[in-house]
N, C-alpha and C positions, 0 to 999 in steps of 0.2 A: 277651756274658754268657750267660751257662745259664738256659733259661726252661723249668722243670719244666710250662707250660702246654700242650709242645706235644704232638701228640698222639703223636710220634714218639720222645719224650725216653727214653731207658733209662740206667739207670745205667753200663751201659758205653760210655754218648757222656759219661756225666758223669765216671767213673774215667779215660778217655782221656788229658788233662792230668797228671795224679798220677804218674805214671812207680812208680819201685822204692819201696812202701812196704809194710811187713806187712799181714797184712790187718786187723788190730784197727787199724791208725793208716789205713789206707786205708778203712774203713767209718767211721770218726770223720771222715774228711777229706770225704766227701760224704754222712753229714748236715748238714755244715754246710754244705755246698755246697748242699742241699736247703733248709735251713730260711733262711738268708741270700736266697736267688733267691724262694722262697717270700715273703717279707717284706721285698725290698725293700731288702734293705740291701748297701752297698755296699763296706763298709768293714769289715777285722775286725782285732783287737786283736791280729798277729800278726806274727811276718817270716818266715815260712813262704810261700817265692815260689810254692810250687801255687796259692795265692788269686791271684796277679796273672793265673797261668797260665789261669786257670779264668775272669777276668774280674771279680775282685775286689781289693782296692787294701787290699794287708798295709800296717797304721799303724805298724809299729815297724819301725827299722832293724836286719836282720840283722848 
């Protein structure tokens, strides 16, 4: 999982996973990546497999 604590973390270790996405849907895709790892949470309401990619567990079936 993505620990936004580390002192190394930049957003382009955190876009790395994400592969071909615009950039409006690739800056939407890691705040949530920020504010989830921020807060702990683990799980997101989505089937968007970048979250599995990224170390997060998409709830809905693609």
């Amino acid at each position: 999982m993505i620990s936004t604590n580390d002192p190394l973390f930049s957003l382009h270790e955190l876009a790395e996973p994400i592969g071909p996405l615009s950039n409006r849907q690739m800056d939407e895709t890691i705040l949530s990546f920020c504010l989830m790892s921020e807060r702990h949470i683990r799980g997101a309401l989505t089937a968007d497999e970048h979250f599995r990619q990224a170390g997060f567990e998409p709830l809905l079936c693609p």
